[in-house]
C-alpha positions as CSV (number, residue, x, y, z in Angstrom):
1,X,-85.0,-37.9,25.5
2,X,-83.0,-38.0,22.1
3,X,-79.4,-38.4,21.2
4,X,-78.8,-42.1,22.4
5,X,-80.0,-45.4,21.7
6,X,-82.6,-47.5,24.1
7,X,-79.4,-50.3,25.0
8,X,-78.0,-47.0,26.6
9,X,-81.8,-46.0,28.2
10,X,-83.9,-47.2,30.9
11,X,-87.1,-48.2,30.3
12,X,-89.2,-47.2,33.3
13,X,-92.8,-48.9,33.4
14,X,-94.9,-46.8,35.3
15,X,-98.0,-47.1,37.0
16,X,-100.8,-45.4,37.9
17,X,-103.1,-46.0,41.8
18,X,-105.7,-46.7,39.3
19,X,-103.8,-49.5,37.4
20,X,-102.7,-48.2,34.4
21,X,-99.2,-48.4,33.0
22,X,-96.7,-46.2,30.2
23,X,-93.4,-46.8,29.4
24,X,-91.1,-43.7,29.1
25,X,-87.1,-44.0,28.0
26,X,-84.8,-42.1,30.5
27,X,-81.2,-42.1,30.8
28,X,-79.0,-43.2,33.3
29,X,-78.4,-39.7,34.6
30,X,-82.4,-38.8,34.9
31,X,-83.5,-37.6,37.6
32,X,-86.5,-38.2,40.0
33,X,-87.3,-35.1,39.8
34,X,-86.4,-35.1,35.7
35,X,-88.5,-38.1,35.4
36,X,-91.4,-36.1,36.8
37,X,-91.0,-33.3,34.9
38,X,-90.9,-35.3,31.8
39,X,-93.9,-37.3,32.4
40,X,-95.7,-33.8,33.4
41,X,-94.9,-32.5,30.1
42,X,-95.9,-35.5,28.4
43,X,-98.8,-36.9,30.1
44,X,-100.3,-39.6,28.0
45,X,-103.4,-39.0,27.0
46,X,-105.3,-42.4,28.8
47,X,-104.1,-41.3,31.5
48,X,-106.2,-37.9,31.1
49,X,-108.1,-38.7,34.0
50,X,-105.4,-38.7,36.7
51,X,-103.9,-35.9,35.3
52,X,-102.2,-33.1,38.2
53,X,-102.0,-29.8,38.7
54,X,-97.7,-29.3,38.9
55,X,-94.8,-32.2,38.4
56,X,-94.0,-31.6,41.6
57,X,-96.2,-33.5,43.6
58,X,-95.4,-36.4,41.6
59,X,-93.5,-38.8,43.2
60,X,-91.8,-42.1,42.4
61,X,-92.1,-45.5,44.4
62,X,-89.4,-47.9,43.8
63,X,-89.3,-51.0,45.7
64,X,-91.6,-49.9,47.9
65,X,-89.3,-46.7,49.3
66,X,-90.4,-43.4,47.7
67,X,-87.5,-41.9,45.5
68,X,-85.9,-38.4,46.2
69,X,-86.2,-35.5,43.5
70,X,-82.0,-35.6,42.8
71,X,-82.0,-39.5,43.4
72,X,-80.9,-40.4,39.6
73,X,-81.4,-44.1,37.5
74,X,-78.0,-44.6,38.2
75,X,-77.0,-44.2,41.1
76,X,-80.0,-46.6,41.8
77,X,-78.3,-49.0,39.4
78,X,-80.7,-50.0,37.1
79,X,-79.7,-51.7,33.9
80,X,-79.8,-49.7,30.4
81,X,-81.3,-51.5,27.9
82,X,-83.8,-53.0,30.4
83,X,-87.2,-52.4,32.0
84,X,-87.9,-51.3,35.6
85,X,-91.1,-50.8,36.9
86,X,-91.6,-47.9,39.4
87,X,-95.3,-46.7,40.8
88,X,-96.3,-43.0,40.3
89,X,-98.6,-41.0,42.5
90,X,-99.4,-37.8,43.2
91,X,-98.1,-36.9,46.7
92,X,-97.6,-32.9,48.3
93,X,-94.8,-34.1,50.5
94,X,-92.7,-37.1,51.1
95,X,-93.1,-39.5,54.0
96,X,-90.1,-38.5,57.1
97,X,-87.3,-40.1,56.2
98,X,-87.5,-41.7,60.5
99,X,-90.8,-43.4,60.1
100,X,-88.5,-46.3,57.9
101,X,-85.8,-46.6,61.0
102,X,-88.5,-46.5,63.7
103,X,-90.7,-49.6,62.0
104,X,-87.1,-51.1,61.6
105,X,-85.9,-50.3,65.4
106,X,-89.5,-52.3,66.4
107,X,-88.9,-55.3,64.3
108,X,-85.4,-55.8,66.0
109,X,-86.4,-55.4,69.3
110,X,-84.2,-52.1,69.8
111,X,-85.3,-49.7,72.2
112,X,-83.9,-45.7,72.9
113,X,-85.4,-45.9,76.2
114,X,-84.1,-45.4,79.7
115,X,-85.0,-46.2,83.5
116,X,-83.6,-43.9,86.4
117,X,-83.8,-45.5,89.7
């Protein structure tokens, strides 16, 4: 990703199930999606092992929530100039977006649930 200089990139620190980590420079505007692409095309070569079939079953992991494909740096606001540290794994499909809310509903004691005398 040419054409501007790493204080206007993010550094993403990725890693691997298996433990190991590469940084890539994106820019603000990147992608999920882009990011996976990207990293597809330019698998590192220690990472030969855990290489995948297609870019698009790899997903991102960002604080512990997986990232949408159009979901970009940005809009996540992450600092240029600075690193973040995202997990990758390969993944077909991403987890329901209602599996979140319903561990959340549990936790607070919230219930959908009615009784009909």
């Amino acid at each position: 990703m040419s054409g501007s200089t790493s204080a206007d990139m993010i550094n993403l620190r990725l890693i691997l199930v298996s433990g190991k980590t590469k940084e890539f420079l994106f820019s603000p505007m990147s992608s999920a999606a882009d990011i996976a692409k990207h990293v597809y095309d330019h698998w590192p070569m220690d990472w030969e092992e855990e290489q995948v079939s297609s870019p698009n079953i790899l997903r991102l992991i960002y604080q512990g929530r997986f990232l949408h494909g159009n979901v970009t740096l940005g809009a996540l606001k992450l600092a240029p100039g600075r690193t973040t540290v995202m997990h990758l794994v390969a993944r077909e499909t991403l987890p329901e977006p209602n599996s979140q809310g319903q561990r959340n509903r549990e936790k607070t004691g919230e219930s959908n649930c009615c009784v009909i005398l």
